[in-house]
C-alpha positions in Angstrom: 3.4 2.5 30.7 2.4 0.0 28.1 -1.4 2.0 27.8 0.5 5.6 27.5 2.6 4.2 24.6 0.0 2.6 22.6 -1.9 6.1 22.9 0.9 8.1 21.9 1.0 5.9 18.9 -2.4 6.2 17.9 -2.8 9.6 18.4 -0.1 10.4 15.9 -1.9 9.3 12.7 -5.5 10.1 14.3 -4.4 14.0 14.6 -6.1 15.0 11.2 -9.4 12.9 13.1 -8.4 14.7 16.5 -8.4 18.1 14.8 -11.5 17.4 12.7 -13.9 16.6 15.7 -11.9 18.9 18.2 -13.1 21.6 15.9 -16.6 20.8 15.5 -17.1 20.2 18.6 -14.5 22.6 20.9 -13.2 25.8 20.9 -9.8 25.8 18.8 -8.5 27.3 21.9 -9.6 23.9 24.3 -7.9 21.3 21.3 -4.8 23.4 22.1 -4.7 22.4 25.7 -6.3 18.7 25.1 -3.2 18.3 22.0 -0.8 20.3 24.4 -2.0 17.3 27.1 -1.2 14.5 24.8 2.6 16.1 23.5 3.2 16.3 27.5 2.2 12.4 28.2 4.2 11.5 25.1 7.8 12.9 26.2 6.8 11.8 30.2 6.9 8.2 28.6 10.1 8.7 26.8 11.6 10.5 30.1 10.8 7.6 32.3 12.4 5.4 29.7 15.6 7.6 29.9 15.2 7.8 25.8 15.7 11.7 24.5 12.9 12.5 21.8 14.7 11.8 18.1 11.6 14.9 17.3 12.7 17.6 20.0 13.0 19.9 17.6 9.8 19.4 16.1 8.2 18.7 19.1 8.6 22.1 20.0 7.4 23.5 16.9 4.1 21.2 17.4 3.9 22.7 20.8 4.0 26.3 19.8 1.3 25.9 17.1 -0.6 24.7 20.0 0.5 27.6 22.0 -0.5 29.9 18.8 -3.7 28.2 18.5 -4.8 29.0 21.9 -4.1 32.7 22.0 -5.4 33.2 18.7 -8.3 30.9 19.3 -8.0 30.6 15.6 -8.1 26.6 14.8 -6.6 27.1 11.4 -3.1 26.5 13.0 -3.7 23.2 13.4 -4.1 22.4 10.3 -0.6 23.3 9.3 1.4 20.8 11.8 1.1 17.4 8.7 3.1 19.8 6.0 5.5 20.6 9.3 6.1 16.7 10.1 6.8 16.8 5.6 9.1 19.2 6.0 11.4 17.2 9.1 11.0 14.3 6.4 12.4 16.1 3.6 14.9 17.6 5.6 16.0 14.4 7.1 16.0 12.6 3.6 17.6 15.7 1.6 20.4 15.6 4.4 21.5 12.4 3.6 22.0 13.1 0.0 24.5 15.8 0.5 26.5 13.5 3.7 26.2 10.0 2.7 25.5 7.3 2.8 21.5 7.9 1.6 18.7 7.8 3.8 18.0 4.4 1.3 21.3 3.0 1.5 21.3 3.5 5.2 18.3 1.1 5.5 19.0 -1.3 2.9 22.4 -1.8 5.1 20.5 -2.7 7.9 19.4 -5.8 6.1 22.2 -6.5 3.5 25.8 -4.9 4.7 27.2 -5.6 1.6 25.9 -3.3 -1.2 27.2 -3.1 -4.8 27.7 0.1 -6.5 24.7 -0.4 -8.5 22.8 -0.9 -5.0 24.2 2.5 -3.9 23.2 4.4 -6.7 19.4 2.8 -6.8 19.6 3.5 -3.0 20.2 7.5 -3.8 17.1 7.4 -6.3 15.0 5.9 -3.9 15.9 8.5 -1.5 15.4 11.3 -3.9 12.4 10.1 -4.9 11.1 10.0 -1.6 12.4 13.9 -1.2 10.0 14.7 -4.3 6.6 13.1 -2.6 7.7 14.8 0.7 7.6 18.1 -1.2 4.5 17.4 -3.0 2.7 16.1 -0.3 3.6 19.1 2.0 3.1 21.8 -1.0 -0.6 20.5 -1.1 -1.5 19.9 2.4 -0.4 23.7 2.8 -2.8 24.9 -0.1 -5.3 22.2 1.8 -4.9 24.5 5.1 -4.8 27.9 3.6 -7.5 27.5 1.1 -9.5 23.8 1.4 -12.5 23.0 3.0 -12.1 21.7 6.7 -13.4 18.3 5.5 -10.8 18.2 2.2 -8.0 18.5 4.9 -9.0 15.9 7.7 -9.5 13.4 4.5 -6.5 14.1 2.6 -4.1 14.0 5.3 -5.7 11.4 7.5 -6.4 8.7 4.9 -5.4 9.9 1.5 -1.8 10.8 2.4 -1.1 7.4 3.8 -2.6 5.4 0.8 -0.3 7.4 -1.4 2.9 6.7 1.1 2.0 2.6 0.7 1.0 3.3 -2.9 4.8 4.3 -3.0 6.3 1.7 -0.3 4.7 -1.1 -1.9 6.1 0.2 -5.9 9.6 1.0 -4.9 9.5 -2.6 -3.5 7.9 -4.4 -6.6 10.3 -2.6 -8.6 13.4 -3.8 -6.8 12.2 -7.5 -7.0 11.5 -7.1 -11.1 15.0 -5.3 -11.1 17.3 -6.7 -8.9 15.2 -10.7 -8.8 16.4 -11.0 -4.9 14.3 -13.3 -2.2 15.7 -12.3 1.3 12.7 -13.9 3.5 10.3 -11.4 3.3 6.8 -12.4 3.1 5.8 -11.1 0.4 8.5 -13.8 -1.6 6.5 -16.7 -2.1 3.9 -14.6 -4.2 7.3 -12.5 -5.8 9.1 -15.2 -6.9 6.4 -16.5 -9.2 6.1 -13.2 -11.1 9.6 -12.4 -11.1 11.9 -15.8 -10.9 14.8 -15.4 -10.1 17.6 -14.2 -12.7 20.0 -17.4 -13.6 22.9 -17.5 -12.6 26.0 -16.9 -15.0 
């Protein structure tokens, strides 16, 4: 059980790798059935744990690229499921701006209950920030799988894409210690705390 999990997890973020040998080295219509294999193990682990799939939905949009894929025999498809799992993002995000509380303020509550009004509102940015990068990142990766080289894809979305989501993790957070000068026991406080002390107090 253990093993199946840990591959589901890799595989996720290996996909663009997956794809990218899978292609050079198979028939688009044989990664079908080895990516249709590894969607199946993944939701017999979450069956046996009695757990229903939080990505049904786009589970079974994953699934029917695959299907596409193999009776096409046209590995293109593939190359279209990273701007799909963008789009569930946005959606998600761009949900919670329209029935509150945000996607932000729903996290930041999981650490701080209390929230100020100022907290809510900086909550909302960060979640429509967030929105903006989902739409820019899945606007390109679809020009990447229409129009860019095989190679341009695997890269972008299987390294470059994630630089850029850290690149924006770890700003959003920098920014909130400069703004808001709070030290809640992360580990990144000791180093934090020297660049922006603490505000006094009045």
């Amino acid at each position: 059980m253990k093993v199946g999990r840990i591959l589901i997890l890799l595989a996720a973020p290996a996909y663009p790798l997956l794809v990218y040998g899978g292609l050079r080295l198979l028939t688009p219509r044989m990664v079908a059935v080895a990516l249709g294999a590894v969607f199946v193990l993944r939701e017999a682990v979450q069956s046996r744990q009695r757990r229903p799939s939080p990505l049904l939905a786009p589970l079974v949009l994953v699934v029917a690229i695959c299907a596409a894929a193999a009776i096409f025999n046209d590995g293109r498809v593939f190359l279209y499921v990273p701007a799909l799992v963008s789009g569930v993002l946005l959606l998600s995000f761009a949900r919670t701006l329209f029935v509150p509380p945000s996607m932000g303020e729903r996290l930041a509550r999981r650490r701080r209950p209390e929230l100020s009004a100022e907290d809510v509102a900086y909550c909302r940015r960060v979640t429509e920030v967030w929105c903006l990068f989902f739409v820019g990142n899945g606007a390109f990766t679809v020009w990447l799988a229409a129009h860019g080289a095989l190679e341009m894809w695997a890269l972008y979305t299987g390294l470059v894409s994630y630089v850029l989501v850290g690149a924006l993790f770890l700003g959003e957070m920098i920014y909130r210690t400069w703004r808001f000068r709070r030290f809640e026991g992360d580990i990144t406080d000791a180093f934090l705390r020297k660049v922006f002390p603490p505000k006094p107090a009045r």
